[in-house]
N, C-alpha and C positions, 0 to 999 in steps of 0.2 A: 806579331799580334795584329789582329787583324780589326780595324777600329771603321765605323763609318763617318763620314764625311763632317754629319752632325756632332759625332763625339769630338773629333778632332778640332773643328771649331769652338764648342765650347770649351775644353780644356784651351786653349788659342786664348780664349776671350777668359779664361780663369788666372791664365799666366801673366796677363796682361793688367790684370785687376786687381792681383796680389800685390804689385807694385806701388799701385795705389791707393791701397789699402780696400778695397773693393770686396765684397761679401760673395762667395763663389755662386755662380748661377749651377741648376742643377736640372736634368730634366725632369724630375719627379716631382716638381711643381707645376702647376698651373699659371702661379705669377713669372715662376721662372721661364716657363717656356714662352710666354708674350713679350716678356723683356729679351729672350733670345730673339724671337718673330721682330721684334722691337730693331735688333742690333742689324738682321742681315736685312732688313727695310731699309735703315741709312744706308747700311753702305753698298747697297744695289742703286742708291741716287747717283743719277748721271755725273754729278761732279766729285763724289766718294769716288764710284766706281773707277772715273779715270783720273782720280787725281787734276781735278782741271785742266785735263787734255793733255799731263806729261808724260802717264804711261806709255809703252810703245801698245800697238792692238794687241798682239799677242798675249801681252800680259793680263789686258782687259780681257779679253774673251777667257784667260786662264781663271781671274777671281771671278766670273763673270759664273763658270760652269760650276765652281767650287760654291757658290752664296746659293744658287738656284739649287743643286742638289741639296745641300745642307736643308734648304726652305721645302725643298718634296718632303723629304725625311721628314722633319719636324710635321707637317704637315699631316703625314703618314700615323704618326704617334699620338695629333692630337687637332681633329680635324677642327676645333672652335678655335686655334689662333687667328689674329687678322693681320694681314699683310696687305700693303697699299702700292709700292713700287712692285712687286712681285706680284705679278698677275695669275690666279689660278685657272 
């Protein structure tokens, strides 16, 4: 099956949210897709992204390539999100 980047992450961020009892994000919202725009904002901030400097680089540049596609994508679907760490 072949999913893109954006689905993957919000099932990620559904799996995640289940546990905490969290309300599933969907993209066929417009709230939902800001509060997605919302999640990969944090954690493209420089101390998310590297774990306050514990990840090795590689790894950073791995979530690094993973949050910016996912944020094309979304963007792609729905050009009025705003993104602040994610520059267009």
């Amino acid at each position: 099956m072949n999913t893109s980047t954006l689905e993957q992450y919000v099932e990620q961020k559904n799996q995640w949210g289940a546990i905490f009892g969290s309300k599933p994000l969907t993209l066929s919202t417009a709230e939902d897709r800001q509060k997605i725009a919302d999640c990969i904002d944090s954690e493209l901030s420089p101390e998310n992204l590297t774990c306050d400097g514990e990840l090795p680089r590689a790894e950073v540049a791995r979530r690094y390539k993973m949050l910016t596609r996912a944020a094309q994508q979304l963007l792609s679907i729905d050009p009025s999100v705003k993104f602040y760490e994610y520059s267009v």
